[in-house]
C-alpha positions as a Markdown table, in Angstrom:
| # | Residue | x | y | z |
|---|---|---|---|---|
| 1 | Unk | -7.3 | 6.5 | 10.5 |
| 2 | Unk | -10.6 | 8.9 | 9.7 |
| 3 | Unk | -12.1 | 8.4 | 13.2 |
| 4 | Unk | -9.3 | 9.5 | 15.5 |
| 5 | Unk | -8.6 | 12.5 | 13.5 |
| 6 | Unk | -12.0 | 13.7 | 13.5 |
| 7 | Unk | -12.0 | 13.1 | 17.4 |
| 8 | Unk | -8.5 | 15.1 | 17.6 |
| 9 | Unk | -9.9 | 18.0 | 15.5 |
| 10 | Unk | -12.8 | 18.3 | 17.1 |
| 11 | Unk | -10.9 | 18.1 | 20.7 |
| 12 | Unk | -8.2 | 20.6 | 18.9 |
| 13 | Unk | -10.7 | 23.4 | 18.2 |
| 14 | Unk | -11.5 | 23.9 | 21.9 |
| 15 | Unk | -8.2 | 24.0 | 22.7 |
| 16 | Unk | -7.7 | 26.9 | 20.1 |
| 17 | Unk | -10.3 | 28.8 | 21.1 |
| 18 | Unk | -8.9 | 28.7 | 24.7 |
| 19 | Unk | -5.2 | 29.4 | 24.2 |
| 20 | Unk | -5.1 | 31.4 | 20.2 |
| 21 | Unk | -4.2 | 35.2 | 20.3 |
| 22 | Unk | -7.2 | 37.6 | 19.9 |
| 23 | Unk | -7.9 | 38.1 | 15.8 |
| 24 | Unk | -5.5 | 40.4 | 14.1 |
| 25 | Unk | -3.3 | 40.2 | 17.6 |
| 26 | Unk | 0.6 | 39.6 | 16.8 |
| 27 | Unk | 2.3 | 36.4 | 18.4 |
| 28 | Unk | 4.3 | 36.6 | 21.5 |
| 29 | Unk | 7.5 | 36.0 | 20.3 |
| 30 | Unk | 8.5 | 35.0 | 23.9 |
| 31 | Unk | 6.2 | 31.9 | 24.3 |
| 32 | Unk | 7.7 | 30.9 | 20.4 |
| 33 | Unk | 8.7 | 27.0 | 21.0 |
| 34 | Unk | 11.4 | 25.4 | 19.5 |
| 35 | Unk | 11.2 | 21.8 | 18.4 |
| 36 | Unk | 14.0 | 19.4 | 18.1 |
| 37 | Unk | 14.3 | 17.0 | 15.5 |
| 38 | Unk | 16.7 | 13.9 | 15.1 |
| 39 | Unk | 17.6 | 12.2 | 12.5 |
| 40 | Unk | 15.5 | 9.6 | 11.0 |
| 41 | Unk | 12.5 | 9.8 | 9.3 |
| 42 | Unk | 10.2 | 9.1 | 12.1 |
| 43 | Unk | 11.4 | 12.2 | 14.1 |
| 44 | Unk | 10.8 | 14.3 | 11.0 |
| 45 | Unk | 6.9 | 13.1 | 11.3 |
| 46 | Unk | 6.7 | 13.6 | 14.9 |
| 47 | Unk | 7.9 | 16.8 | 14.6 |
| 48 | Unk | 5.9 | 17.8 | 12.0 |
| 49 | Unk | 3.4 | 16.9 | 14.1 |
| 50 | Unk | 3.8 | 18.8 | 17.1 |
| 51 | Unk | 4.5 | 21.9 | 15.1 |
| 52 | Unk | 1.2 | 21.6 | 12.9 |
| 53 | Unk | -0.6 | 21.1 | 16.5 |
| 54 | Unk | 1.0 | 23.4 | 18.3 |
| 55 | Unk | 0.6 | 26.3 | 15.7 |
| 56 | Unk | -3.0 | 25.6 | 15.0 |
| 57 | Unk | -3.4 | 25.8 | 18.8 |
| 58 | Unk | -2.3 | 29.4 | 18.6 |
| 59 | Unk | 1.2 | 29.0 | 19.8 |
| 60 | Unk | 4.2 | 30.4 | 17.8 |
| 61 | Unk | 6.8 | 28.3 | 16.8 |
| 62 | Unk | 10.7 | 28.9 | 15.6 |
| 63 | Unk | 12.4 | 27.3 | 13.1 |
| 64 | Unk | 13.3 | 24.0 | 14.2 |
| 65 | Unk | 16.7 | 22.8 | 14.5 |
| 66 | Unk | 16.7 | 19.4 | 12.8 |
| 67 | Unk | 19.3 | 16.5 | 12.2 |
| 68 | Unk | 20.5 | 16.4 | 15.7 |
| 69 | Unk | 21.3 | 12.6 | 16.0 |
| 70 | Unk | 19.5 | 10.4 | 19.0 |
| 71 | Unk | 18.2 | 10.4 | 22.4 |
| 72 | Unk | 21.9 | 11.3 | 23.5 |
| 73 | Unk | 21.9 | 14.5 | 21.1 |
| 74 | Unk | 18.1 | 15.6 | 21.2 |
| 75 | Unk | 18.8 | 15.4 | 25.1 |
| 76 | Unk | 22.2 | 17.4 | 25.3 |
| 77 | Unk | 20.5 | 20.4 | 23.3 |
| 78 | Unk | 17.2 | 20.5 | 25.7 |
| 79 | Unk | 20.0 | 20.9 | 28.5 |
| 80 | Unk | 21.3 | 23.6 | 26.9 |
| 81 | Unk | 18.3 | 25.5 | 26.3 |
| 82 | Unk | 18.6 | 25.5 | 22.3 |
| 83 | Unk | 15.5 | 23.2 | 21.7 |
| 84 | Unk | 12.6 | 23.6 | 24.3 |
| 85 | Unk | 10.5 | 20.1 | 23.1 |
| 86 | Unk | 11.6 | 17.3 | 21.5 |
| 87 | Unk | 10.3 | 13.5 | 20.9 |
| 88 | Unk | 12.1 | 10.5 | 22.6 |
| 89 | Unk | 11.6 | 6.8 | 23.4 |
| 90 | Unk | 11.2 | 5.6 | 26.9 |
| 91 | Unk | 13.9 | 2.4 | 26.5 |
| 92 | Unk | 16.4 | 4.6 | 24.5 |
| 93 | Unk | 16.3 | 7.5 | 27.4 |
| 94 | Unk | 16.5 | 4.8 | 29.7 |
| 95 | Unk | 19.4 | 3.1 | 28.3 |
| 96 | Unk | 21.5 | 5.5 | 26.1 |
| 97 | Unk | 20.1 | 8.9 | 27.9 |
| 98 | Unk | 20.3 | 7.8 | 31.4 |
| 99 | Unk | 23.1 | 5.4 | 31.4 |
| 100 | Unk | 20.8 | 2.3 | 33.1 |
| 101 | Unk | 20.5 | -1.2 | 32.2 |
| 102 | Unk | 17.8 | -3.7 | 31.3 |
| 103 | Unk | 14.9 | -0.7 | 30.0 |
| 104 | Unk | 11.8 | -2.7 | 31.0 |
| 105 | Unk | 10.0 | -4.4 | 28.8 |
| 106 | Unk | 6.3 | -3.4 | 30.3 |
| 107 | Unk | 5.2 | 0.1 | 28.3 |
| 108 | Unk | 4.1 | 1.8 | 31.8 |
| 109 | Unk | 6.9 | 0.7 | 34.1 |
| 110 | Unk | 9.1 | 2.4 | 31.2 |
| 111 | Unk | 7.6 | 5.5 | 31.1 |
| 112 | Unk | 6.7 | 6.1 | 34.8 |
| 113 | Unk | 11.0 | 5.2 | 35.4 |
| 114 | Unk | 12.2 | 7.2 | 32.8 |
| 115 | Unk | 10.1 | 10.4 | 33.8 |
| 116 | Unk | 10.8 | 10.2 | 37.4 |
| 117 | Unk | 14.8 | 10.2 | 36.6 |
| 118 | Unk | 14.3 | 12.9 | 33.9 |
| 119 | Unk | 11.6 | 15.4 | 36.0 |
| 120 | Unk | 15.0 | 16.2 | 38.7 |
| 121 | Unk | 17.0 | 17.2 | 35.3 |
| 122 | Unk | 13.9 | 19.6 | 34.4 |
| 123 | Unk | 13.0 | 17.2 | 31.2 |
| 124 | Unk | 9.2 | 16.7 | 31.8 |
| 125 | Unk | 7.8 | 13.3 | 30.2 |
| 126 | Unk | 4.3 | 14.8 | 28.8 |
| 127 | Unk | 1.7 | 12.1 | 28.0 |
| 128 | Unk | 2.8 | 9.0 | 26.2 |
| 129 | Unk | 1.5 | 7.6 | 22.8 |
| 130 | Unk | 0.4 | 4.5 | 22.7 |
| 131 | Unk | 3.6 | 3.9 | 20.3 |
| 132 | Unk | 5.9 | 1.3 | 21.3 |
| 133 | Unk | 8.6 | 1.6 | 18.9 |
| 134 | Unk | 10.4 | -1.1 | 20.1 |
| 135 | Unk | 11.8 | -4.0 | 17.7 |
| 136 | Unk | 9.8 | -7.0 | 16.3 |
| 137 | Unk | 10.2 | -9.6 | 14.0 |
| 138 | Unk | 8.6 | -9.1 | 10.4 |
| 139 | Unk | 7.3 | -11.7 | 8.1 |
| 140 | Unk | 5.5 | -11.9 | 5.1 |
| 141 | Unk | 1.6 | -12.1 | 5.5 |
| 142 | Unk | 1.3 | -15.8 | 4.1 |
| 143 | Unk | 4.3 | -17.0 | 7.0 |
| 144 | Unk | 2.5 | -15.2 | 9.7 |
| 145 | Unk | 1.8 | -17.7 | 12.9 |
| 146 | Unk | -1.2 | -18.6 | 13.3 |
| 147 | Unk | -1.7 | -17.2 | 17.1 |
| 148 | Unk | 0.7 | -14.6 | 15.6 |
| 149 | Unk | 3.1 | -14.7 | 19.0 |
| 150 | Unk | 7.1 | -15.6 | 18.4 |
| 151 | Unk | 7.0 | -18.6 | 21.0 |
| 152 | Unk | 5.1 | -19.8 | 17.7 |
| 153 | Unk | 7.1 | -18.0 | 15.5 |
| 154 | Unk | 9.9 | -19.4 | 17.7 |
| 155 | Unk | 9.1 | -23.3 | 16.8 |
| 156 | Unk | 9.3 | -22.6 | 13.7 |
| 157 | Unk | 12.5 | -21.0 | 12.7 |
| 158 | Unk | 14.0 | -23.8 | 15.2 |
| 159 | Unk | 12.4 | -26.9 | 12.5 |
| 160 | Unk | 15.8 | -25.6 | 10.5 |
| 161 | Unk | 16.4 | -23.7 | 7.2 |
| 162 | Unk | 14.4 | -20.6 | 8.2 |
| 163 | Unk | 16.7 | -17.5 | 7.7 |
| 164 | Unk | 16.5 | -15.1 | 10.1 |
| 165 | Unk | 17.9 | -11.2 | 9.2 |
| 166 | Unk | 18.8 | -8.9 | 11.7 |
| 167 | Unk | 21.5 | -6.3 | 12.1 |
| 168 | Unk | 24.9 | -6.8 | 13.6 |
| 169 | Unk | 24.5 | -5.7 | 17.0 |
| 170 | Unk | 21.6 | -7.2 | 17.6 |
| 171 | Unk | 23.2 | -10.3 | 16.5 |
| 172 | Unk | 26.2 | -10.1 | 18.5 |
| 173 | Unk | 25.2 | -8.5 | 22.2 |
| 174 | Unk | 24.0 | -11.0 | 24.6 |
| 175 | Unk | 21.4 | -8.9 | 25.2 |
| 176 | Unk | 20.2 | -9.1 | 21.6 |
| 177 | Unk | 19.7 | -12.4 | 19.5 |
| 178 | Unk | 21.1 | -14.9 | 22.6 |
| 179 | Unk | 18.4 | -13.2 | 25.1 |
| 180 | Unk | 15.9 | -13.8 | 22.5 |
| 181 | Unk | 17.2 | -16.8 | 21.7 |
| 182 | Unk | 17.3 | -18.2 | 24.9 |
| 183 | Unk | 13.6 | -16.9 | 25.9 |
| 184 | Unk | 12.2 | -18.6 | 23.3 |
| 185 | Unk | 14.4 | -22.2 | 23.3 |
| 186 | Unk | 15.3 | -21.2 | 19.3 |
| 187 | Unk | 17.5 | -24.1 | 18.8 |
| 188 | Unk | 21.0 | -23.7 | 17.1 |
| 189 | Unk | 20.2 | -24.3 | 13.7 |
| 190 | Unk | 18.9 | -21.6 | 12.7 |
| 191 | Unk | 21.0 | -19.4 | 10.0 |
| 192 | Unk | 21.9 | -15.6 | 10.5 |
| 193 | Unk | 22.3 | -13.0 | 7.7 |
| 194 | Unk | 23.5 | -10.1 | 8.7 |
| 195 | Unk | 21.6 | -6.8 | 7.3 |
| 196 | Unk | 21.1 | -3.4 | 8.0 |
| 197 | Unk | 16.7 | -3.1 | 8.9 |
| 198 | Unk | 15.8 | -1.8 | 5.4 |
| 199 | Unk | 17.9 | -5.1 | 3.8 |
| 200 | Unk | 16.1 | -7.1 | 6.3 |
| 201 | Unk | 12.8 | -5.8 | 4.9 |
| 202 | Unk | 13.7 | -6.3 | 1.7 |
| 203 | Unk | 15.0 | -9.8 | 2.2 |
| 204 | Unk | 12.1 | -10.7 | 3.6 |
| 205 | Unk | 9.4 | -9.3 | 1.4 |
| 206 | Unk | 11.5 | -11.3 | -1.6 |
| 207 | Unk | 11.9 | -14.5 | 0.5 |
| 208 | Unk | 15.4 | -14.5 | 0.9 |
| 209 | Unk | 14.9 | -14.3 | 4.8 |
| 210 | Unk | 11.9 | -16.0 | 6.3 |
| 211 | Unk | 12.2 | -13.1 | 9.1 |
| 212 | Unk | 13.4 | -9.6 | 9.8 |
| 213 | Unk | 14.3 | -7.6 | 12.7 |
| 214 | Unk | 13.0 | -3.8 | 12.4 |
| 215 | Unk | 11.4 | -1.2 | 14.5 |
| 216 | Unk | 8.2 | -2.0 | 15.3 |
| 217 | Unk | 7.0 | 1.8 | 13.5 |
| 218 | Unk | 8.7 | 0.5 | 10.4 |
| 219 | Unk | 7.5 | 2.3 | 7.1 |
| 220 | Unk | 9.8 | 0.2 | 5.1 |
| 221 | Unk | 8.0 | -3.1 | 6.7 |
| 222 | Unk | 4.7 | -1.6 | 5.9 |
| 223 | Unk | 5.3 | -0.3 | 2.8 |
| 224 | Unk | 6.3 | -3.7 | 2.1 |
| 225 | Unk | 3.0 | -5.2 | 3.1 |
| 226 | Unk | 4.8 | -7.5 | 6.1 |
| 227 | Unk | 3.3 | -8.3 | 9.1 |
| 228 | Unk | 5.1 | -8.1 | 12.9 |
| 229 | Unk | 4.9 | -10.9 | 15.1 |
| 230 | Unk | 3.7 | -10.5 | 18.8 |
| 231 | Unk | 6.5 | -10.3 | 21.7 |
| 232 | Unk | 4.1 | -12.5 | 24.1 |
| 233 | Unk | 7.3 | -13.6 | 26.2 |
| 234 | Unk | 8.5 | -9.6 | 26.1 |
| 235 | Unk | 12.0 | -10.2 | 25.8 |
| 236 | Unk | 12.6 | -6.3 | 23.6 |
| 237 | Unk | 12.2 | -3.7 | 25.4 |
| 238 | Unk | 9.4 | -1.1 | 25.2 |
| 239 | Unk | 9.9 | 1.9 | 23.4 |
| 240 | Unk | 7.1 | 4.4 | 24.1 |
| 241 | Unk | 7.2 | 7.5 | 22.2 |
| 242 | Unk | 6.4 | 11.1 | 23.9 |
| 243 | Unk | 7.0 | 14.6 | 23.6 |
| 244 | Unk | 9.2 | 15.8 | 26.1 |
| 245 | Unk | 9.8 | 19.9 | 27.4 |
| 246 | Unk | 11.5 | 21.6 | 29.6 |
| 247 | Unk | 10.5 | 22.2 | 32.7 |
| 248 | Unk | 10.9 | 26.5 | 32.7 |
| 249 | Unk | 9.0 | 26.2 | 29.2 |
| 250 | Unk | 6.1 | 23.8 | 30.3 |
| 251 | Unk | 5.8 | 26.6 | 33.6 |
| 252 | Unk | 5.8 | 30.0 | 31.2 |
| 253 | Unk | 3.0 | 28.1 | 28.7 |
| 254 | Unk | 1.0 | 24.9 | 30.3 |
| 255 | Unk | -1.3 | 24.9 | 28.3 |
| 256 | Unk | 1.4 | 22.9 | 25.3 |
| 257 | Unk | 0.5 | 20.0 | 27.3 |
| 258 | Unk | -2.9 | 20.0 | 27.0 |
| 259 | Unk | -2.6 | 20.4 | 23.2 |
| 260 | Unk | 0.0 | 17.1 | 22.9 |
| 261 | Unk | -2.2 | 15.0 | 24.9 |
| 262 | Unk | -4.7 | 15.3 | 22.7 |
| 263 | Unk | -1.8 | 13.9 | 19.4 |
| 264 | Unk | -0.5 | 11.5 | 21.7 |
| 265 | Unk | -4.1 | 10.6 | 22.2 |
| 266 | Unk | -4.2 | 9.7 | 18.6 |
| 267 | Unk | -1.1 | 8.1 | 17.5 |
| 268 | Unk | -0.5 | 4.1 | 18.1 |
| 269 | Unk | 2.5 | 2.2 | 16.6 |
| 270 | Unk | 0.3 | 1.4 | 13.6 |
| 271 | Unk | -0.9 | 4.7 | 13.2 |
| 272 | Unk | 2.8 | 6.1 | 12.7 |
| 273 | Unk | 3.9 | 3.2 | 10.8 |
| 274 | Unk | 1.4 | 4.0 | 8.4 |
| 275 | Unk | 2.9 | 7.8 | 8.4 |
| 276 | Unk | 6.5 | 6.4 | 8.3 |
| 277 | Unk | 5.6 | 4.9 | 4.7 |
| 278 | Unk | 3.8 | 8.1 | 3.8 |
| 279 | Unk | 7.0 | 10.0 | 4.2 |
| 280 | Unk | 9.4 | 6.9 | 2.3 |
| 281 | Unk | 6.9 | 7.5 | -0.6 |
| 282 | Unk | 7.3 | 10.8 | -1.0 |
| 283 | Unk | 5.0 | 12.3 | 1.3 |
| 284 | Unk | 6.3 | 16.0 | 2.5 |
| 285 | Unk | 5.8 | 15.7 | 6.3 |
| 286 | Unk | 3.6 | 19.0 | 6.8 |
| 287 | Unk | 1.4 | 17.2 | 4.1 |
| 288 | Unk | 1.5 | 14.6 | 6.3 |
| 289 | Unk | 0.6 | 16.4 | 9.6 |
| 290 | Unk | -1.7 | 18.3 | 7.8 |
| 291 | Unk | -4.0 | 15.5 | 6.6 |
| 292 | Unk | -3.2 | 13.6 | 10.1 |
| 293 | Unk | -5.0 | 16.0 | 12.1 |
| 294 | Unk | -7.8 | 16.8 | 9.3 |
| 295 | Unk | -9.0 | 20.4 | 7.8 |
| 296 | Unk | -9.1 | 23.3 | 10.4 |
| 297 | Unk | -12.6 | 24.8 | 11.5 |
């Protein structure tokens, strides 16, 4: 992780230098930014985040207001004008925020869709991570495939006697295990155990399930040392992560996009699954942000 925080701090400190108040100058308290969290522990990094890059980029932030659910609640607050930028996911905007089916699988299709529909509501898409917290299959190092793809994967669960773990719903919408059953030919014999994503990861890691559904950004699958397994027929959905704002706040202060680009810039769906684990061990997330983007000056 060294090199792409060194390249986002040394990016980061022209940025300051551009848009920071004059020394000893107050804030403007009307260009202070309020961030929207939701609830799960990846939206507690992001926002930590954005408000670590945002403030060292000389722009005042408010408290932010935190624990407000989903896409569907992060979404209904920027509407309302109590949070001004917020993180989303291209396929849950698409599907939950927007009402539309089939999200598409391909990462720029997703995004381009999703900020067309949202620009006319005044939520602007700024530049997307390179994040695709979409769901994969997990399994231990040592079961790994050799080509790592699930059409591999695939053949093997159908042998027989492989457990797979995934959560309820995915199991029983036709969009979830039958799509992906049906893409890949997985034959009938395979046995379901139904499990929340953390009991899937934990099945897994002790060998109780041969595979596990979770987000791809899973801390509990890396903190658990398993491995995802390549999509290659793209049968989930892609996920892409980006900072969002509305449009009257992205007018009045422009220069906030310039200063994301730079974090989306950094962040990958390793990268953050990597932080994710950080925080489930006890990381606090401004520690987290902090060491992310590196030591200032």
């Amino acid at each position: 992780m060294r090199r792409p925080t060194l390249i986002l701090v040394a990016v980061m400190a022209v940025v300051t230098a551009c848009t920071s108040s004059p020394a000893g100058s107050p804030a403007d308290p009307d260009r202070a930014v309020t961030v929207g969290v939701g609830s799960t522990d990846e939206q507690r990094v992001l926002a930590a985040l954005t408000i670590t890059a945002l403030s060292r980029a000389g722009i005042p932030v408010d408290q932010p207001r935190t624990e407000l659910g989903g896409t569907q609640g992060l979404r209904q607050e920027a509407r309302r004008g109590t949070i001004d930028l917020y993180w989303d996911y291209t396929g849950a905007a698409w599907s939950l925020g927007l009402g539309q089916q089939n999200p598409p699988a391909d990462p720029r299709e997703s995004y381009e869709r999703v900020a067309e529909e949202d620009a006319a509501a005044g939520l602007i898409w700024l530049s997307p991570s390179a994040v695709n917290a979409t769901l994969a299959l997990f399994v231990r190092p040592a079961d790994r495939p050799e080509d790592g793809t699930m059409t591999e994967l695939a053949r093997e669960l159908s042998a027989g006697g492989r457990t797979l773990c995934a959560d309820t719903d995915f199991i029983d919408r036709p969009a979830g295990y039958a799509a992906l059953a049906d893409e890949y030919s997985i034959g009938a014999r395979i046995p379901l155990r139904r499990a929340t994503e953390s009991q899937a990861i934990t099945a897994v890691a002790s060998g109780a399930c041969f595979a596990g559904l979770a987000t791809a950004t899973s801390g509990d699958a890396r903190r658990a040392a398993l491995v995802p397994i390549a999509d290659d027929q793209r049968v989930f959905p892609a996920f892409i992560a980006a900072p969002v704002i509305r449009a009257e706040v992205l007018e009045r202060q422009p220069e906030i996009a310039q200063i994301l680009a730079l974090l989306t810039q950094a962040l990958t769906t390793d990268r953050l699954a990597e932080l994710n684990a950080r925080l489930i061990g006890g990381t606090d997330p401004a520690m987290i942000a902090e060491n992310f983007l590196g030591p200032v000056g």
